[in-house]
C-alpha positions as a printed Julia matrix, in Angstrom:
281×3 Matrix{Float64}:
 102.34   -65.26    4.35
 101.91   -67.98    7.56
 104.07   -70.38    4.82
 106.21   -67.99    3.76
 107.05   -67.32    7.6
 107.13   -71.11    8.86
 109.88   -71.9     5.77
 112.19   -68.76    6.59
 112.07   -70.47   10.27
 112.78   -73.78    9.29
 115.86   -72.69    7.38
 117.01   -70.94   10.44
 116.99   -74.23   12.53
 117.46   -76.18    9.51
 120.69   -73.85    9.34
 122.2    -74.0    12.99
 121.0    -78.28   12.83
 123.6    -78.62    9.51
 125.67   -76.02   11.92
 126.58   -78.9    14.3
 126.75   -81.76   11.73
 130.19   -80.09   10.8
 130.9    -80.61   14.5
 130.09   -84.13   15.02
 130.65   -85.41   11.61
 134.15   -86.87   11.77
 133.05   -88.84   15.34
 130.88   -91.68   13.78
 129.65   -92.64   10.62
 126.49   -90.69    9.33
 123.7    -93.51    9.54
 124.91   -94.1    13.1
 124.83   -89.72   13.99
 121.38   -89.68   12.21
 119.51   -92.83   13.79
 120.61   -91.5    17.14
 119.18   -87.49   15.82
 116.12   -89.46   14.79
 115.97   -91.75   17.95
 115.97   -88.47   20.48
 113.67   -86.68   18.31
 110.69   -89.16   18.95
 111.32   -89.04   22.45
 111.34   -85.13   22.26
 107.55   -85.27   20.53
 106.25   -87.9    22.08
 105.15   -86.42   25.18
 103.6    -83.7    22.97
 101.82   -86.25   20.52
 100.6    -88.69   22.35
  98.38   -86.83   24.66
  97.31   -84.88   21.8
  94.02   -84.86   20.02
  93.59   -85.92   16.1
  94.61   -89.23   16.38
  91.1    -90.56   15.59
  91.82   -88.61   12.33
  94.7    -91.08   11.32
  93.22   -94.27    9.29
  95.53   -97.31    8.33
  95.61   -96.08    4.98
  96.9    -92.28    6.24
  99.18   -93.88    8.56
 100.79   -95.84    6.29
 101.24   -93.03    3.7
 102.41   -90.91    6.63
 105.34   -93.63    7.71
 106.04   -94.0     4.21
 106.37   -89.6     4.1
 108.91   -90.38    7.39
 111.12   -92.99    5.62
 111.34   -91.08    2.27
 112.74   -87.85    4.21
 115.13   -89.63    6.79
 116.54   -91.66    3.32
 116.63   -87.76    2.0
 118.53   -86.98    5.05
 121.07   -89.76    4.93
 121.73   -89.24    1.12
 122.57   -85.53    2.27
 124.82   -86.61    4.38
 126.74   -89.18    1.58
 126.64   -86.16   -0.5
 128.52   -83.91    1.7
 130.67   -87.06    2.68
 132.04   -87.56   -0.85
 131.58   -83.2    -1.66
 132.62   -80.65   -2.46
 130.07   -78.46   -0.87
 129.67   -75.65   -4.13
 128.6    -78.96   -5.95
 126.13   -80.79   -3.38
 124.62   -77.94   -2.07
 122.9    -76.27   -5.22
 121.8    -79.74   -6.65
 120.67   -81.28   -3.09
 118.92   -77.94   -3.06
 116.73   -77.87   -6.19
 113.68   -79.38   -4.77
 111.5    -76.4    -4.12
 111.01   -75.8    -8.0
 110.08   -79.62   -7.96
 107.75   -78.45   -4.89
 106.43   -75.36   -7.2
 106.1    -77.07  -10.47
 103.95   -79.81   -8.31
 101.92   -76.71   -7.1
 101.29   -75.69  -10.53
 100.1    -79.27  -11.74
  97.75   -79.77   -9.17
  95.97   -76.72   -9.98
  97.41   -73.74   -8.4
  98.42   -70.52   -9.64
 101.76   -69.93   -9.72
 102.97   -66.68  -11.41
 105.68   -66.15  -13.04
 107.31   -63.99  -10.33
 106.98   -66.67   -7.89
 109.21   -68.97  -10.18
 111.67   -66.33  -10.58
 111.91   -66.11   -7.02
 112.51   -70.04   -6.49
 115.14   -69.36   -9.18
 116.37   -66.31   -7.12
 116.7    -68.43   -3.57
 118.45   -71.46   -5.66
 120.79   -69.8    -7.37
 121.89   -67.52   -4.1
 122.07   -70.44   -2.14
 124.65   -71.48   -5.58
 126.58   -68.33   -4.87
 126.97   -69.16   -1.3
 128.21   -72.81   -1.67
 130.69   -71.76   -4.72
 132.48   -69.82   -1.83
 132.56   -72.73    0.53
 136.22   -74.41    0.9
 136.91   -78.37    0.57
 137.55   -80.85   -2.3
 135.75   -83.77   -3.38
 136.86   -87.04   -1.35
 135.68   -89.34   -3.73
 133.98   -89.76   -7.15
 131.78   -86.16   -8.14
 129.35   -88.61  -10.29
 128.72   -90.35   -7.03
 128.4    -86.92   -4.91
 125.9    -85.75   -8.06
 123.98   -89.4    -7.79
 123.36   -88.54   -3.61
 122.69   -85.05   -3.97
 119.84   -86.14   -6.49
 118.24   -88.35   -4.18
 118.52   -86.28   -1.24
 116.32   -83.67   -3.23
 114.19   -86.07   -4.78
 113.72   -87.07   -1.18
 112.8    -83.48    0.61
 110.58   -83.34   -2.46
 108.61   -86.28   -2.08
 108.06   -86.45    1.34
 107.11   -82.64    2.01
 104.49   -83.16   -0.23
 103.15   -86.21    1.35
 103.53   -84.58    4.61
 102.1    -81.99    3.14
  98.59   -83.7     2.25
  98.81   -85.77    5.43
  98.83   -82.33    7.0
  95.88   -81.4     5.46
  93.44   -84.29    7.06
  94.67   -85.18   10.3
  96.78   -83.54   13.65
 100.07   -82.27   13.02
 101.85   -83.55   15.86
 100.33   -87.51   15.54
 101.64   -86.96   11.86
 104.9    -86.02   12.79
 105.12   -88.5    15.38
 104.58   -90.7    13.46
 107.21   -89.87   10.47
 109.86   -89.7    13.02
 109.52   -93.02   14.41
 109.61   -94.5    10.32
 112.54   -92.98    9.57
 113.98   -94.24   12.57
 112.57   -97.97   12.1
 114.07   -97.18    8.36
 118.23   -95.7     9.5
 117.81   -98.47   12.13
 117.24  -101.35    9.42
 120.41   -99.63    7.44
 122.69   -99.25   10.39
 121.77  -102.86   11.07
 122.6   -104.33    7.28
 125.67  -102.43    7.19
 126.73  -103.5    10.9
 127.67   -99.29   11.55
 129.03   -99.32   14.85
 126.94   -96.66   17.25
 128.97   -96.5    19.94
 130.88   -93.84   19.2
 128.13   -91.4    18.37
 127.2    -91.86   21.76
 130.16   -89.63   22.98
 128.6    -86.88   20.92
 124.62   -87.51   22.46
 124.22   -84.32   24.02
 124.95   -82.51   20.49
 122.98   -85.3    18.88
 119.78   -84.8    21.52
 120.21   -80.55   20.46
 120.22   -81.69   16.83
 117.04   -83.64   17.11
 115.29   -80.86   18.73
 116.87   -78.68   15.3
 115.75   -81.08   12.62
 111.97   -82.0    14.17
 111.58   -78.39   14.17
 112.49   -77.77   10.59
 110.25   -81.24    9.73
 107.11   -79.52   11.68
 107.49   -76.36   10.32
 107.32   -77.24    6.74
 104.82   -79.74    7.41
 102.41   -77.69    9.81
 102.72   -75.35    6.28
 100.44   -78.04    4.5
  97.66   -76.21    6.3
  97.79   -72.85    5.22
  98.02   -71.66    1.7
 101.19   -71.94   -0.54
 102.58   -74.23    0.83
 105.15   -74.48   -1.35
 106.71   -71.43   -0.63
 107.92   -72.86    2.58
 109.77   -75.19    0.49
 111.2    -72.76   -1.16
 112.18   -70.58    1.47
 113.65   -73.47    3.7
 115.59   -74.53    1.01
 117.75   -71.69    2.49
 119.01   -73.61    5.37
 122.27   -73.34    3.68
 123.01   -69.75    3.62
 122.37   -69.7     7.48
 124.91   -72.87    8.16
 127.68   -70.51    6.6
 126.39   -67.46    8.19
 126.72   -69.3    11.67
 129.96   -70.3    10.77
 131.41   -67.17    9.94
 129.75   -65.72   13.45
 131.07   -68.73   15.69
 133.98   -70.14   13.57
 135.31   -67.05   12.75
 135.56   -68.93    8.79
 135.44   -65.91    5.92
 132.5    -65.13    3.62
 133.61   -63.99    0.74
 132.14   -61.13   -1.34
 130.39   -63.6    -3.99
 128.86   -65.07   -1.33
 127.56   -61.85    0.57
 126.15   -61.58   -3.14
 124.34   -64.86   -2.79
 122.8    -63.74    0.6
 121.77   -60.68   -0.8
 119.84   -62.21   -4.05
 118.8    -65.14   -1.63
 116.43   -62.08    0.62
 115.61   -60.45   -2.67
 114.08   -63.76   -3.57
 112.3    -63.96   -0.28
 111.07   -60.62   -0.53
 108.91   -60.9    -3.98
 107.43   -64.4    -2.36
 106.11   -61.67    0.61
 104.57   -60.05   -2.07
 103.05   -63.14   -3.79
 101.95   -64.46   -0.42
């Protein structure tokens, strides 16, 4: 149930971080937005981590897999952001969203039980979250292969490194580890910005946005990971995969932008879902 609980809050500031990327996102280009998210979120956990205990728990060889874990989810993060660049939303979404059966199918090879309800409910979440991004507005603005190609790798990428943050979870501190993560994905978006020469300054005009962002997305990162601890893990991956449905729920509060009765549909098999993991859990 503790997973089950830290996933549905990670989708809620999962939700309201994606919330203000439609806010920002036409200001700078996305490497630029994300190093700077990335960049204020280490500063926001550092004074947490640091003076924390477990860091005598972190060898070279977890620290390195842990930094690795950091890179392969900020590289998740950008490739969301191409994704949604290129769109349209109905397509990027669902795909971009698929990795919690990755995250349940992993559960099941290493050993786990996963019944069959709990599949059906991964199922259930994905293919509400579906419902919800078929009602979403926009066109593609440029080629869908390429928009399919991103959205792949962003999920491949939330895949991968929950899982590793997962295990990391499991032997040392959670802070140090996601300290740690935070400042590799920033050493990584740093390295890109820099081969692509993306100009920064203008996400600068944005930074308080960009400093509440940070604060968002190293919530949603600590959440899920802090669920390597407690068991089923993987049902906060499948229950943050919801992140989604809150973004357009947010939007139709504060932008006044319409849901449309398919997609109140989609919410509504999205907390069925949720509901028979509560049972499972």
């Amino acid at each position: 149930m503790e997973s089950l609980f830290l996933g549905l809050t990670a989708a809620l500031v999962w939700g309201a971080h994606d919330f203000n990327v439609r806010r920002v996102s036409a200001v700078a280009d996305a490497a630029a937005l994300y190093l700077l998210v990335l960049g204020f979120g280490a500063l926001w956990l550092a004074p947490f981590a640091l003076p924390s205990g477990g860091w005598g728990d972190l060898t070279a060889g977890l620290t390195a897999f842990t930094a690795l874990a950091g890179l392969v989810y900020a590289f998740g993060v950008y490739a969301l952001y191409r994704a949604f660049a290129i769109g349209p939303v109905r397509l990027v979404a669902p795909i971009s969203g698929a990795y919690p059966l990755l995250s349940v199918g992993l559960a099941m090879a290493q050993g786990r039980p996963v019944e069959g309800l709990v599949w059906l409910a991964a199922v259930a979440v994905l293919g509400g979250v579906a419902l919800v991004a078929r009602g979403e507005g926009g066109s593609a603005q440029g080629s869908k292969p390429a928009a399919i190609g991103w959205s792949v790798l962003a999920a491949t990428g939330f895949f991968a490194s929950l899982g590793m943050l997962h295990s990391a979870a499991e032997v040392a501190a959670d802070l140090p580890v996601a300290l740690i993560a935070r400042v590799a994905g920033f050493a990584g978006i740093l390295v890109l910005v820099t081969l692509r020469r993306v100009e920064v300054r203008p996400a600068l005009t944005v930074w308080p946005i960009l400093a509440m962002m940070a604060a968002l997305d190293l919530g949603g990162m600590f959440l899920v990971t802090t669920a390597g601890s407690f068991d089923r893990p993987e049902f906060a991956s499948v229950t943050s995969s919801s992140f989604g449905l809150v973004t357009v729920l947010l939007a139709w509060r504060f932008l006044a932008e319409p849901v449309r009765p398919a997609q109140w549909g989609g919410i509504a098999v999205v907390f069925a879902g949720v509901a028979v993991l509560s049972l499972q859990g």
